[in-house]
N, C-alpha and C positions, 0 to 999 in steps of 0.2 A: 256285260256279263262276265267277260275273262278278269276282267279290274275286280271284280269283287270275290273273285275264286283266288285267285293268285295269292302268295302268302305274303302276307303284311313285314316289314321289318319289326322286327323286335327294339323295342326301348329297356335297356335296362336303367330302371332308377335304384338310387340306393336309400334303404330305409333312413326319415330326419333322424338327425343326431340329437340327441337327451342335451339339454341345459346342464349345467352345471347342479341345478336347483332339480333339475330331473333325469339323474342316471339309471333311475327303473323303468325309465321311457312311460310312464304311465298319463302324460297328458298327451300323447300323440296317436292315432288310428283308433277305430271300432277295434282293439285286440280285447280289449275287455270293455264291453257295454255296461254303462252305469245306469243302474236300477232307480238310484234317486230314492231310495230307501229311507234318509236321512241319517242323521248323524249318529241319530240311538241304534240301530240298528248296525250300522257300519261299528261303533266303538262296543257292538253285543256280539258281533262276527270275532272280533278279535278278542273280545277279551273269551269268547268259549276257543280259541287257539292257543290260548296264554298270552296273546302281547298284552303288554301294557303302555297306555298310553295317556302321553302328559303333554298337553296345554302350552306352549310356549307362550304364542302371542296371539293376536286375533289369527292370522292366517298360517300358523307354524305348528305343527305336531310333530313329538320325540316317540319314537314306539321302538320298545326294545320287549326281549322275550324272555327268557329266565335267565340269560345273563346283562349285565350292564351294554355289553358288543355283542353283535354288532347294535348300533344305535342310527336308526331308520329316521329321515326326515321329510316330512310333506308339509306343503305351502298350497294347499287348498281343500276343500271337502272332496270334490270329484279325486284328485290322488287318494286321497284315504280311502274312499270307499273302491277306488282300482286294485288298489293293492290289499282290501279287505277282501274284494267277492273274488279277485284272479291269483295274484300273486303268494301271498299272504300263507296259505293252504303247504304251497313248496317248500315256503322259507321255516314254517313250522316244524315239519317233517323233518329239514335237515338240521335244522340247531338241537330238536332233541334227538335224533339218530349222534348230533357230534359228542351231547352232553353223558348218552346212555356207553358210549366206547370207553 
């Protein structure tokens, strides 16, 4: 009974590090659960944001917003629609708050 009252140590981990290919961390933890909406849906999220989004290769998307920069890149459907339903919202906000000064 005292073993299970007693207070445990602590483990600190430190959150994975982003890929080179993933500096918005958005392939890593439930931080944003993906809906599986599909892909009409994820490129209808952002284009009512303003991004625009352009096709590279099979697994490459260019999404930038009303300016050229910054110029956002994703290499799978789950990043795009991560950063459609989570991030996406923030970065909106700040590029037209930067474009309106």
């Amino acid at each position: 009974m005292y073993a299970l009252t007693r207070a445990q140590p602590q483990t600190v981990t430190e959150p994975p590090r982003s890929s080179r290919k993933d500096l918005l961390a958005l392939n890593h933890g439930p931080a944003a659960p993906v809906s599986l909406k599909g892909m009409r849906a994820t490129l209808q999220w952002l284009d009512d944001l303003g991004f625009r989004v352009n096709r590279e290769h099979r697994d490459h998307w260019v999404v930038t917003h009303t300016r050229p920069l910054p110029e956002l890149h994703f290499y799978s459907e789950i990043e795009l629609e991560r950063f459609a339903t989570g991030k996406a919202h923030h970065y909106a906000k700040r590029i037209l708050r930067e474009v309106c000064q």
